[in-house]
N, C-alpha and C positions, 0 to 999 in steps of 0.2 A: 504494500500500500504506500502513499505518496501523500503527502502534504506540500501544500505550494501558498506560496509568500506572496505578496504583491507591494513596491516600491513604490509611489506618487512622485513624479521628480515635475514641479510646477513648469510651464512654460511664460515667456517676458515676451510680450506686442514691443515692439521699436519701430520708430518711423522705417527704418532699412527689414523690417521684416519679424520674425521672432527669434529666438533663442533658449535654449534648458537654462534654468537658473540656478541647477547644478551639472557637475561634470558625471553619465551614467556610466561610465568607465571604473571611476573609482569606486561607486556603489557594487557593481560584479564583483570587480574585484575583493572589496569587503565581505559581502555574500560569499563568494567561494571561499572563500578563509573559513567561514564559518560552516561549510559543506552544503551549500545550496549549489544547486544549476542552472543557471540564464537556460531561460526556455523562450522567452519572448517579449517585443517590446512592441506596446498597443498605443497609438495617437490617439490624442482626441483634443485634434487642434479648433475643431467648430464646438468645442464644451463653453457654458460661456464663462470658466475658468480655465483653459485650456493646461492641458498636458500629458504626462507621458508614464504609462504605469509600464514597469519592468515584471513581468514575472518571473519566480522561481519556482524550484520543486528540490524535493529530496525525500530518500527512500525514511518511512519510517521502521522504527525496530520494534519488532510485534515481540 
């Protein structure tokens, strides 16, 4: 069985366009430290909070 995580990483409106208003590299990376797996990362640029959820997963221990 599997349990999976989900990340919020906000997106920032700039006149030149948008932006993550964090870097989701470093968040993997944290996660894998901690035994998660990037499984996927979902937009949702027309939210009218816009951003960006990372998912994880990892095996649980029955």
């Amino acid at each position: 069985m599997h349990e999976y995580s989900f990340v919020n990483i906000p997106v920032v409106r700039r006149r030149g366009g948008t932006a993550l208003k964090g870097d989701y590299r470093d968040v993997i990376h944290d996660r894998a430290a901690d035994g998660w797996e990037f499984v996927q990362a979902i937009p949702f640029e027309t939210d009218m909070h816009p951003h960006l959820d990372l998912v994880f997963t990892r095996k649980v221990e029955q």
